[in-house]
C-alpha positions as CSV (number, residue, x, y, z in Angstrom):
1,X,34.5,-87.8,124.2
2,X,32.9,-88.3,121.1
3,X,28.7,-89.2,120.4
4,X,27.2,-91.5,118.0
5,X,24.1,-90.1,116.0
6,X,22.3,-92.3,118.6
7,X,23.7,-90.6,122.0
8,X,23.3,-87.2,120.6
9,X,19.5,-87.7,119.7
10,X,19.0,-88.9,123.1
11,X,21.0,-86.1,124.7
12,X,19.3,-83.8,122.8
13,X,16.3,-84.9,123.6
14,X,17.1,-84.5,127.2
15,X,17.9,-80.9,126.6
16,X,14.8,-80.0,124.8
17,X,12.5,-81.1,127.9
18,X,13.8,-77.9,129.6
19,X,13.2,-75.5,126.7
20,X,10.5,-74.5,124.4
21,X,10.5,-72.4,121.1
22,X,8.8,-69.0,121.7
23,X,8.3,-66.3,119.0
24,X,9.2,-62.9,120.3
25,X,8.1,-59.2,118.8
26,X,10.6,-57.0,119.0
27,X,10.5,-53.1,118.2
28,X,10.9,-51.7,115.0
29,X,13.0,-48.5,114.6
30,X,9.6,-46.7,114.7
31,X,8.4,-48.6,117.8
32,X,11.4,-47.3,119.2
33,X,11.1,-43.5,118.1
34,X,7.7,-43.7,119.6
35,X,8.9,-45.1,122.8
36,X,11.8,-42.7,122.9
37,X,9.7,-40.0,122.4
38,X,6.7,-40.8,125.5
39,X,10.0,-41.2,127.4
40,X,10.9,-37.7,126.6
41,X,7.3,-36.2,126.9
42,X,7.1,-37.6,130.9
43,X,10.6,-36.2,131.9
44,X,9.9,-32.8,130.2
45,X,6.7,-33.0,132.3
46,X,8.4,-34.2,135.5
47,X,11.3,-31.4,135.6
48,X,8.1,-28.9,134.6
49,X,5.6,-30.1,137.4
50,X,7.6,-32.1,140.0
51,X,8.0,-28.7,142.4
52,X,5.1,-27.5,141.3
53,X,3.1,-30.1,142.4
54,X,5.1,-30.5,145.4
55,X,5.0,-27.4,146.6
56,X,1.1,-26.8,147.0
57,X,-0.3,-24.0,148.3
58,X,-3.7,-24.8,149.9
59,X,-4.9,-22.6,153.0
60,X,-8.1,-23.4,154.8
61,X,-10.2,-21.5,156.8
62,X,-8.3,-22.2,160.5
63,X,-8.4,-21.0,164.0
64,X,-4.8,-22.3,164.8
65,X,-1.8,-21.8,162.4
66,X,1.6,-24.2,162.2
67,X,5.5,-23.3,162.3
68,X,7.6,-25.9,161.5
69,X,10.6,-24.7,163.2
70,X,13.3,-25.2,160.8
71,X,12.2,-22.7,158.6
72,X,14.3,-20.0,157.7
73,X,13.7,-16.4,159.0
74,X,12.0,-15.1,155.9
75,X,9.5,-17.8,156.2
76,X,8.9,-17.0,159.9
77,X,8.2,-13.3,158.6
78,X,5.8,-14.9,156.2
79,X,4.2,-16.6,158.8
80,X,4.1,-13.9,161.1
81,X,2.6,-12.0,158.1
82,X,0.0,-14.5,157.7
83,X,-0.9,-14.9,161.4
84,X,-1.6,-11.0,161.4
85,X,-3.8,-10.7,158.7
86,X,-6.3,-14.1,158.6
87,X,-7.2,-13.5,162.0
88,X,-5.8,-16.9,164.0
89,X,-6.7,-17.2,167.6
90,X,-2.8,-19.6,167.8
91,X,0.4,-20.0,166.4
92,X,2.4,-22.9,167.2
93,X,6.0,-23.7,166.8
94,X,6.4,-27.4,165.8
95,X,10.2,-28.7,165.8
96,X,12.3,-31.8,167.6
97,X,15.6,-31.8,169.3
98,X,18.2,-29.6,167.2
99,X,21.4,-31.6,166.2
100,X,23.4,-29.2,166.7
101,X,24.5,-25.6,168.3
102,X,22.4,-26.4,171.6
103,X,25.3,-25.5,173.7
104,X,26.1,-22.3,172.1
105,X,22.3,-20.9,171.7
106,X,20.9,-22.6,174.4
107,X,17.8,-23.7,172.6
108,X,17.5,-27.3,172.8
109,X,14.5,-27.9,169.7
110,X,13.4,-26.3,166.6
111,X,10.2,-25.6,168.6
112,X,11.9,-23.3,171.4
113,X,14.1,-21.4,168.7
114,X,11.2,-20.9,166.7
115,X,9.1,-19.7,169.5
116,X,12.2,-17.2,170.1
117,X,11.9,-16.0,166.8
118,X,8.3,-15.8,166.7
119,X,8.4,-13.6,170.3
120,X,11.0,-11.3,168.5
121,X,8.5,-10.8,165.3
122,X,5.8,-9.3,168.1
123,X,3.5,-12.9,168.4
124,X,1.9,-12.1,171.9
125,X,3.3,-14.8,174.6
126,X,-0.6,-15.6,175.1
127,X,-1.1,-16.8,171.4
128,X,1.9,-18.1,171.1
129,X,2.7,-22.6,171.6
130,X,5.4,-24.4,171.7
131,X,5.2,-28.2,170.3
132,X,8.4,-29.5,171.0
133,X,8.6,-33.2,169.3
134,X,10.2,-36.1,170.3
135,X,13.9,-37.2,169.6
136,X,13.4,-39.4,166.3
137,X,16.1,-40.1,163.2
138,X,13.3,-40.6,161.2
139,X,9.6,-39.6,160.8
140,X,10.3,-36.2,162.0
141,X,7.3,-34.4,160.4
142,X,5.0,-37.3,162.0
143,X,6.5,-37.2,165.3
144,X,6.0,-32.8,165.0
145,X,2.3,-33.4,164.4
146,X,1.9,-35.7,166.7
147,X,3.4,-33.3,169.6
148,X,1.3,-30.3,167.9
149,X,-1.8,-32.5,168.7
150,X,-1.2,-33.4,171.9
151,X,-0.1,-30.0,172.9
152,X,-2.9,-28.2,171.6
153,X,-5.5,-31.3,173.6
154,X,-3.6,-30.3,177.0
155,X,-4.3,-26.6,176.6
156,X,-8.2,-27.5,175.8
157,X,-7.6,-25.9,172.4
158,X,-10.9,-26.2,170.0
159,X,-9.2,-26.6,166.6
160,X,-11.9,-25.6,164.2
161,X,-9.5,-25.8,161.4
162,X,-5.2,-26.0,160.8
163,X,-2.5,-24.2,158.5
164,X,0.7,-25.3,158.2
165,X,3.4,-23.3,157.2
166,X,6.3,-25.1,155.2
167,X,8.7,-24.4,153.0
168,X,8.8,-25.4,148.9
169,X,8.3,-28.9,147.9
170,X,8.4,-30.4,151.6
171,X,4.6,-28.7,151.4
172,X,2.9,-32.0,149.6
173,X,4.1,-34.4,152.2
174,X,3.6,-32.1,155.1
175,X,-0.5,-31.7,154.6
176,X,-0.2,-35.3,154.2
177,X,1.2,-35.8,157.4
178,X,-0.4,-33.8,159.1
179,X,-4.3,-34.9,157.8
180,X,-3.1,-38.3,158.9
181,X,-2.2,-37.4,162.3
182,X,-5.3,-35.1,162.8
183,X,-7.4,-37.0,161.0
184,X,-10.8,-36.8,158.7
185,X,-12.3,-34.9,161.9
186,X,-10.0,-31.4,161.4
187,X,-9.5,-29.4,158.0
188,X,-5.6,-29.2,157.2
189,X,-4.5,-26.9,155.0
190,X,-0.8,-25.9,154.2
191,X,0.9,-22.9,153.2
192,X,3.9,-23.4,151.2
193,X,6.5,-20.4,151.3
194,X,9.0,-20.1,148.3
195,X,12.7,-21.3,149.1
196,X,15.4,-19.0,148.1
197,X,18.3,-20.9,148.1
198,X,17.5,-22.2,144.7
199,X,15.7,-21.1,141.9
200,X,12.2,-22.6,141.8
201,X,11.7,-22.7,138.2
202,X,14.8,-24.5,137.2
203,X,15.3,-26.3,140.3
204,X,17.0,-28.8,138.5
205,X,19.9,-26.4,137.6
206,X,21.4,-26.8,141.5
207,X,22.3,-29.8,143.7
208,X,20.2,-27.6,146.7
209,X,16.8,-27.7,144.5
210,X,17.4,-31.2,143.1
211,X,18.3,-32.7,146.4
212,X,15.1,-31.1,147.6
213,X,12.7,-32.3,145.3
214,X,13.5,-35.3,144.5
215,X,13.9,-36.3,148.1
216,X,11.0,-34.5,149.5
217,X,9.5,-36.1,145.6
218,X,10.4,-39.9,147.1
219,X,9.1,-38.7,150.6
220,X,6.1,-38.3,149.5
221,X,5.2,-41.2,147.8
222,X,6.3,-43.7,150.8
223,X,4.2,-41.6,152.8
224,X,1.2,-42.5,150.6
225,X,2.2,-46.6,150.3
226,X,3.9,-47.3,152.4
227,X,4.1,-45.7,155.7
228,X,-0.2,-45.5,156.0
229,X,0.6,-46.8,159.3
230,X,3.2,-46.7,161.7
């Protein structure tokens, strides 16, 4: 179909109504070099300080100190370490259901196994508590503090100040958890112990250390926007 001059002023007009001209700045090869290199500067810094600053290491002073049950047995010793020398009144082992190997070692949450291990490492029966947490795919940490809490109101438990015990870059998220759960009326502090599955200072150069922080990285930050409330 062919236009006269007429038609295709008319239709191009039409056209026209939905479009304007805009100028547009584009980068130069120098705008680029600069962008490229800021882009450069915040990953160096990320894969420098991401496990650093996930992994924090902040004690305060505390009458009651925190297992999280699925630590590994080097971290229990840790604990156990700490326990022994700073003096806490408590120690309580913090865990939900285990997903799996109930039925062969007959411990049915990370709590109960880590009270096991705890009795084994010479914690006193009388200033040791279990926390067992409720079954939950998600929110784990936040359903552990919540049972910590509760169990330590049932026992009449003054807590004049709390330590949690953690492993690596779950630490961050943890206090945070924790402080939210307890609230601005008891001091939380956490105590992070080094993993060794992975080496800390490149943990970028294994899938274990990489999975870890950046998940525990992402963890973290939901905690702070999104999940304020649940």
């Amino acid at each position: 179909m062919e236009f006269d001059a007429a038609s295709r002023k008319t239709y191009n007009q039409e056209i026209v109504r939905f479009f304007k001209r805009k100028e547009v700045w584009v980068l130069t090869w120098l705008g680029w070099a600069f962008a490229l290199a800021v882009l450069f500067g915040m990953a160096v810094c990320f894969f420098t300080f991401a496990h650093v600053f996930l992994s924090v290491n902040a004690p305060v002073e505390a009458n009651v100190i925190v297992v999280e049950g699925w630590l590994p047995d080097y971290a229990m010793k840790e604990a156990v370490q700490e326990f022994n020398e700073k003096g806490y009144e408590y120690i309580v082992a913090a865990g939900g259901p285990m997903p799996l190997g109930q039925l062969v070692s007959g411990y049915t949450t990370f709590a109960s196994i880590a009270g096991a291990t705890l009795q084994k490492l010479h914690i006193p029966k009388d200033r040791l508590i279990e926390a067992p947490g409720a079954m939950t795919y998600r929110n784990r940490t936040f359903e552990s503090a919540k049972a910590v809490k509760t169990r330590l109101r049932e026992l009449g438990i003054s807590v004049r100040g709390l330590n949690v015990v953690s492993e690596g870059p779950h630490a961050r998220r943890t206090r945070l958890v924790y402080r939210k759960v307890f609230g601005k009326g008891t001091s939380v502090g956490i105590l992070s112990v080094i993993s060794r599955d992975y080496d800390a200072q490149r943990w970028w150069g294994s899938s274990e250390g990489a999975k870890t922080t950046l998940s525990e990285g992402l963890g973290w930050f939901f905690e702070n926007l999104i999940s304020v409330r649940r």
